[in-house]
N, C-alpha and C positions, 0 to 999 in steps of 0.2 A: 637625601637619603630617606628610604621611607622602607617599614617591617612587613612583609608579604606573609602571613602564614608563619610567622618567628623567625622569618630568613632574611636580612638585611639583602636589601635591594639600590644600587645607586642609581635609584630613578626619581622624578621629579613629576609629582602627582598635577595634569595640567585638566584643569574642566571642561567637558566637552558637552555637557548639556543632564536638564533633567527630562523625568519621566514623569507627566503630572499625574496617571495614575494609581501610582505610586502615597500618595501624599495622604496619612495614614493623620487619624485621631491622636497620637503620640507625638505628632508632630517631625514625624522621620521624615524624609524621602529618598527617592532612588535617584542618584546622578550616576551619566556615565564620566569616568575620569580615566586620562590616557600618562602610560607609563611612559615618561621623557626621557633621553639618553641620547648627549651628541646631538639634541636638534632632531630627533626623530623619535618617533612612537613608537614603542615596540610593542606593546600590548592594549588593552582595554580592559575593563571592568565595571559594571554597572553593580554601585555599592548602597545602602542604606547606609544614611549619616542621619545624625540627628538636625535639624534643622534647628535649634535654639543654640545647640556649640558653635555650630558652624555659621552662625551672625547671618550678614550678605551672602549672595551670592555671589561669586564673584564672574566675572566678563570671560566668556568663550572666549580659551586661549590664555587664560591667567592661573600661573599656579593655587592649590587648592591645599589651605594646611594641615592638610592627614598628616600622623604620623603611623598608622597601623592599621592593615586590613589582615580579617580574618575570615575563614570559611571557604567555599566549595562552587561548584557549577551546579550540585544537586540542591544544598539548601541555602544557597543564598552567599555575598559578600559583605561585610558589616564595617565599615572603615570609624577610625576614632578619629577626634580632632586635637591639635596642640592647643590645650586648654590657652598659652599666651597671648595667643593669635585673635584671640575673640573679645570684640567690644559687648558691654551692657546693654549701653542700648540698642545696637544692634540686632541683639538676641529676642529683646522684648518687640522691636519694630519685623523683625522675620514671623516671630511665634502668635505676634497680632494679625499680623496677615494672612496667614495661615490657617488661622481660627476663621477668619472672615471668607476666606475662600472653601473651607468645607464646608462651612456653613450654605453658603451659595449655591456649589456643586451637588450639597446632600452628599458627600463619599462615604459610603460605610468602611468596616473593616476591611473587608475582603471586596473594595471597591466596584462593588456591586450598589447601585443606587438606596440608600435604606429610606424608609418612610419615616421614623419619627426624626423630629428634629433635635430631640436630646441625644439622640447620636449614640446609644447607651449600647455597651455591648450586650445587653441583656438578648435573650431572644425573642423575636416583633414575634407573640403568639396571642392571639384573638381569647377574651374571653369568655367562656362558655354562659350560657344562660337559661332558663328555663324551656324555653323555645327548641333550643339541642336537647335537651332530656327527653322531653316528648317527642322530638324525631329519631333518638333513641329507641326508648319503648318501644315504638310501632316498627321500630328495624328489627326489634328483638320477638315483636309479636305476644309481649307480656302487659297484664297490667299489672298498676301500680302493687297490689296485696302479690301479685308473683313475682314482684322486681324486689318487694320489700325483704321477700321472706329469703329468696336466693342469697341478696345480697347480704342479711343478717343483721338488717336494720326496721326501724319502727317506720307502717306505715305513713306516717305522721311527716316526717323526713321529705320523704316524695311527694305528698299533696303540699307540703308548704314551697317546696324548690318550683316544682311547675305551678302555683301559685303567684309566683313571686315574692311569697316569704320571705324567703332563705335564699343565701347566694349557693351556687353549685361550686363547692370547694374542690380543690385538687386531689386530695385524698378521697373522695369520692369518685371521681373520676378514674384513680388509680383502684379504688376497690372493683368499680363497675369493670373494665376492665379485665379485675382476676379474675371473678366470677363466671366471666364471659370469654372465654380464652377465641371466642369464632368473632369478636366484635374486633378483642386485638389484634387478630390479622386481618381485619378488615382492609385495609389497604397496607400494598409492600410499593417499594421504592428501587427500581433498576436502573442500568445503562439499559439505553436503547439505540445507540448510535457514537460509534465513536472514530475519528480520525485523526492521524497523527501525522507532521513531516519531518523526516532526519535528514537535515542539509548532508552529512556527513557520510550517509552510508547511500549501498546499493539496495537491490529486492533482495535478493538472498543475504546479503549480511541482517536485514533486519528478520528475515527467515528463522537464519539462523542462531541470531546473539540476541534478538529482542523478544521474536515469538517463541522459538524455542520449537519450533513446529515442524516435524519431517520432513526435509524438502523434497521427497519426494513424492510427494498431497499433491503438490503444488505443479497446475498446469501452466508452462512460459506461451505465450503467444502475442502477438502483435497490437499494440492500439494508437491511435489518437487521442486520445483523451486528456484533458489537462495537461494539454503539452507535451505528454509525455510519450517513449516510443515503444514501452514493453510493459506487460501484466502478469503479476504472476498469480493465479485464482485456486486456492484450496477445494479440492475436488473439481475443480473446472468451472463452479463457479462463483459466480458475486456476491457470496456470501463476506469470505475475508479475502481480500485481494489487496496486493502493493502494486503500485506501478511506478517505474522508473524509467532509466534511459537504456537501453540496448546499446550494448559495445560496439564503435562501430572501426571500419580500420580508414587509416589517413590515407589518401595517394599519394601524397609525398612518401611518407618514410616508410609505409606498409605494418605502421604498427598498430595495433589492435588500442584503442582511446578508449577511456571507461567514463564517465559522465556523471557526477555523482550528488544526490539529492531523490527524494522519494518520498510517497505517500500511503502512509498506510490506512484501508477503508475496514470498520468494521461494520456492517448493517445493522440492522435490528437483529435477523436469527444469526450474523454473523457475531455480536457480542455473543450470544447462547452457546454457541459450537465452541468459541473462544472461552470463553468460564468454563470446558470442560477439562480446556487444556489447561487452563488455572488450577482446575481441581487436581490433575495428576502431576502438575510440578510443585503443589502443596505452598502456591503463594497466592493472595486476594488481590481485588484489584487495586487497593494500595502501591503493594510491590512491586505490583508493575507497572503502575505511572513513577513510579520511583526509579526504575530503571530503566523506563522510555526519556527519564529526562539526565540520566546519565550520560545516554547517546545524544543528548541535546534534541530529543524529541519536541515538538511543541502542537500542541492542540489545534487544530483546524475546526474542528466539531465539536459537540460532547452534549447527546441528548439524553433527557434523565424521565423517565415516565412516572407517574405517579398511579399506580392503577389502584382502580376503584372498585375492589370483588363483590360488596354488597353492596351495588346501586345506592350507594350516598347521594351522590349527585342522580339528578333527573336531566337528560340532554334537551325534553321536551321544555322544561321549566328554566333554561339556562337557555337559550334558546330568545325565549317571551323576554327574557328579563334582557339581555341585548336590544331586543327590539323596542322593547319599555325604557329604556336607558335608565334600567335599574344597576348601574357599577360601571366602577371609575378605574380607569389605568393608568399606569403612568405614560403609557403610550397612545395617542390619539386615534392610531389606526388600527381597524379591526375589520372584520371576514369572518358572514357564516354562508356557509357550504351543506349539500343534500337536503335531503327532506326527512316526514317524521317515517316511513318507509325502509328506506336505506339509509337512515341514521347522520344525524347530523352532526357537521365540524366546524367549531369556530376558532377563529385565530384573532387574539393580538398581538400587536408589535409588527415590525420588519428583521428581518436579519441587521445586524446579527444577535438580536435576541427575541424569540417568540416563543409566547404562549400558548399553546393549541389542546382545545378541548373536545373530546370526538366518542361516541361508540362506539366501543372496542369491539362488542359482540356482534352486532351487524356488521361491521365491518370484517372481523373474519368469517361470517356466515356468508357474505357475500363471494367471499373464494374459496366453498365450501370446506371450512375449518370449523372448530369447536374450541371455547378459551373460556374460562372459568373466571375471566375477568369483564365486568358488566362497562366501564366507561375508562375512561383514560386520559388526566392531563400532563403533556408534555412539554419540558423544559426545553427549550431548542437554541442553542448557546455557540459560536461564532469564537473564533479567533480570541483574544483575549478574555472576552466574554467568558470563552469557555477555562480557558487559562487559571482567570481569577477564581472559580468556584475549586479547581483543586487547589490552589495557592491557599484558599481560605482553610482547607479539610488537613492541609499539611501545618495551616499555622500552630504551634504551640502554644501560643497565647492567645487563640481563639479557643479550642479545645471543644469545637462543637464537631457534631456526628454530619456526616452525610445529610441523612435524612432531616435532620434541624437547619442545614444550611440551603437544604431543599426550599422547604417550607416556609421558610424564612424568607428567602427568594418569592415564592410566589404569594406568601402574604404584604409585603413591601410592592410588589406590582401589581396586582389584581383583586379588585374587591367588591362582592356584589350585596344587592341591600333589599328590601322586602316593598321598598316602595319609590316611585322616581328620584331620582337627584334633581333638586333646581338648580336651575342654571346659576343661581347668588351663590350658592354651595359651590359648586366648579368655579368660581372668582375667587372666593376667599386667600386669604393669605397662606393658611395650614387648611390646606385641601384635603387630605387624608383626616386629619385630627377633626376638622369638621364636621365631616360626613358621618366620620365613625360616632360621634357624640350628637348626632342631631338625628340619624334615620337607622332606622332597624335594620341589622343585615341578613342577607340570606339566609337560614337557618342552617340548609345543609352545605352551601360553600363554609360559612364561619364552622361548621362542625369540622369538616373538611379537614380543612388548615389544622384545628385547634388540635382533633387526635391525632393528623399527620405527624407531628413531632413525635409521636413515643410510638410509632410503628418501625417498622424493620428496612434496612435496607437490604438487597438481597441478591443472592446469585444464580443462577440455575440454568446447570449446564444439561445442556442438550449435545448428544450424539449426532454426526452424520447420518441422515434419510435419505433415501427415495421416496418420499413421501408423495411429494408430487406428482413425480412419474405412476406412482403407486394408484395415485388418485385419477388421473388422467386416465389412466386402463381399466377399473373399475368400472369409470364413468360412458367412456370413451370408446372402449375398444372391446370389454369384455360381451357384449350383446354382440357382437359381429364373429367372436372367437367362437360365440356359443351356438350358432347356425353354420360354420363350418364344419363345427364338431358333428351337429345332427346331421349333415349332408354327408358325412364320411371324407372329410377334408382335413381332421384333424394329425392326419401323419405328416404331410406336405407341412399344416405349423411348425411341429415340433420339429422335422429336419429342418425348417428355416429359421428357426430360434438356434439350435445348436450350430447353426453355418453362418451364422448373421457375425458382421464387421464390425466390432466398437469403434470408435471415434476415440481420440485420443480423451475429450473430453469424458466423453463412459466410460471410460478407461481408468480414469483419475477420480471417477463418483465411485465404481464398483470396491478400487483400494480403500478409500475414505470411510466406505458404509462396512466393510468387512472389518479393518484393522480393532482393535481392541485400545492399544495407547496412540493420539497421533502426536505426542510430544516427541522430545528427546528426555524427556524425564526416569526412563525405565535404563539407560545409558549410565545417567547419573546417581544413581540407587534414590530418588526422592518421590516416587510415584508414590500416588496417594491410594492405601489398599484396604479404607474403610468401604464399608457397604453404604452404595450411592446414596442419596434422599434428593428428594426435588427441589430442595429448597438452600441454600446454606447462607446467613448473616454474614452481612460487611461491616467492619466495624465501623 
């Protein structure tokens, strides 16, 4: 007999295996355990138990002494153990091993690899030093007697910190900061890619129950791709599209089969167009990974950008400093790409977790765009990978922001320093703890990191364009319209613009670019009817 939820269950809790990612500093972990009855399974559950109650493990296929599970498919199962059941030293021989094996692993909270070895929930943040103040300063274009007097302290203060007097305290950071409200958003923190799959639904149900999004945006047409044998593409196209399986009918019975499992893609400007339909059904993207996992959505993707509006980072100098194997990662493998021309990218790691550092403004200049953001590193996150960063943002007992679990992230993987690493240094035992106490780090990576924590993460929704199209005629076409017109050609255009065939695809970009709400929000009375801003905070 075991308590499901306060509901007596006559089922017999039997072990079917654990989850070693799972296997947390508290010493919890996640086993799955299968509901017995009559010599058969009728359920499953994958539970957090404590691992010091719950002594041994016991043998796949051997009952497991819970007496009570509680909780949900959205936050989690939590099973108790029958305090009788459990030996001392058992407990101390589980909770020694345990300790030894995080230790091994490195597993942080949000089983993400962390860098220090005390394991401390604290947050991994770089600290600042005389070297960032003065790359400050020259960001801000002040000296020291104009830095002093803004911020409403003695010059004295400033020549001792960039002396090395004085440490550069936290409260100065936070004053520097107020005073400088253009330095605080110096860098914002987005999605830039996100994918999701619901074993359980079709393209239109998640349309319709998860996006929330008029299906009639949405262009159905035919694909290959990932297995799959139908797409359905908002405004026609790949911006947000799901694809699934197309109905098909049996020849035996002639009945029409539905096939059911799907993927949903969001791009880079497909998160944008997506945040706006956030904005009119007045939920963040919380709410809706929250209700993407009520459907039992789960993470395929989940890329996070860090952009860099005031040239913190130099691509040229980051660049030299790869090549100087000035910085250590936790991953061996790395790739730089372009030139100083068309702007250069470098990547570490492999799927499913990479780092990639690039030039955001050449790169959109290169497909004649314009973006207010000078460089760009992105977080590029896989399958659980990507999983465990919202698992960390929903945990309660983590209680850190987005943005910290960001940076956190990329200060525990990646770290650059002002002068070679030797190779004794890459041997040592604490490789990270090493490095950081023996060689100077980059001034404006370590700056980087250090304010990235107290900047914003952020939404900003974008409208369906024609932009491209827009730009392409401009570019393209409009010098060839404009020697028709001087030759006396221009009535032939204009009746063959008003006589011209849309494509089912123009068809579905022209609704897209005209409509005003594309949710189903304005149905539900919850459209959101503030006046837009470009910007709006995740918590």
């Amino acid at each position: 007999m075991i308590t499901i939820n306060h509901e007596p269950k006559a089922y017999t809790p039997i072990f079917l295996g654990t989850t070693q990612h799972s296997i947390r500093l508290s010493l919890e972990i996640m086993i799955m355990i299968g509901m017995k009855r009559n010599d058969e399974i009728i359920e499953t559950y994958n539970v957090t138990i404590s691992a010091i109650k719950l002594g041994q493990l016991p043998n796949i296929g051997n009952e497991v002494p819970i007496s009570e599970i509680i909780g949900s498919e959205l936050s989690g199962f939590k099973a108790k153990v029958r305090q009788s059941d459990v030996d001392i030293q058992l407990q101390n021989k589980v909770s020694t091993e345990l300790e030894q094996l995080v230790d091994l692993k490195n597993v942080g909270r949000y089983q993400l690899l962390k860098g220090k070895n005390t394991m401390t929930q604290e947050l991994n943040v770089p600290e600042l030093t005389n070297n960032n103040l003065i790359l400050m300063r020259q960001l801000l274009d002040v000296t020291q007697e104009e830095l002093a007097i803004t911020m409403g302290i003695n010059e004295k203060t400033i020549r001792r910190i960039e002396n090395k007097e004085q440490g550069l305290s936290e409260r100065f950071v936070n004053r520097l900061l107020a005073v400088y409200p253009d330095l605080a958003q110096s860098i914002e923190v987005q999605f830039d890619w996100v994918s999701l799959t619901f074993p359980d639904l079709t393209s239109k149900q998640v349309i319709k129950d998860v996006l929330s999004i008029q299906s009639d945006l949405f262009l159905e047409r035919p694909t290959s791709q990932n297995f799959y044998t139908r797409e359905m593409a908002f405004a026609g196209e790949k911006n947000i599209y799901i694809q699934d399986f197309a109905p098909i009918e049996n020849p035996e019975t002639q009945a029409i089969e539905q096939k059911y499992g799907t993927t949903l893609y969001l791009t880079g400007k497909g998160t944008r167009l997506f945040e706006k339909a956030l904005l009119e059904q007045n939920i963040t993207w919380r709410g809706f990974f929250e209700k993407a996992r009520q459907y039992r959505g789960h993470l395929t993707r989940l890329d996070i950008a860090i952009n860099d509006k005031w040239g913190l980072l130099d691509m040229n100098d980051l660049v030299k400093a790869v090549q100087e194997k000035r910085f250590w990662s936790k991953s061996t493998s790395y790739a730089v790409h372009g030139n100083v021309d068309d702007g250069w990218t470098v990547n570490f790691g492999k799927s499913p977790f990479v780092i990639r550092a690039y030039d955001k403004r050449k790169e959109q200049a290169s497909k004649g765009f314009d973006t207010d953001v000078q460089n760009r590193v992105e977080l590029e996150l896989h399958q659980d990978k990507a999983e465990y960063v919202i698992d960390a943002w929903f945990d309660q007992y983590n209680n850190k922001t987005l943005t910290e679990i960001t940076f956190d992230i990329l200060y525990t993987y990646l770290w650059f320093t002002d002068k070679p690493i030797e190779d004794k240094l890459l041997k040592a035992d604490k490789v990270r703890d090493t490095i950081e106490s023996s060689v100077e780090p980059m001034p404006a990576w370590s700056l980087l990191t250090a304010l990235g924590h107290k900047m914003k993460f952020i939404r900003q929704p974008k409208e369906q364009s024609i932009e491209r199209i827009e730009k392409w005629v401009l570019e393209s076409v409009v010098p060839s319209l404009a020697v028709l017109k001087k030759t006396g050609h221009w009535a032939e255009v204009i009746e063959a613009m008003n006589n011209a065939e849309l494509s089912s695809e123009q068809q579905k970009l022209v609704k897209a670019t005209m409509i005003n709400a594309i949710t189903q929000a304005n149905q539900k009375l919850t459209i959101n009817f503030e006046k837009p801003k470009e910007h709006y905070q995740e918590i």
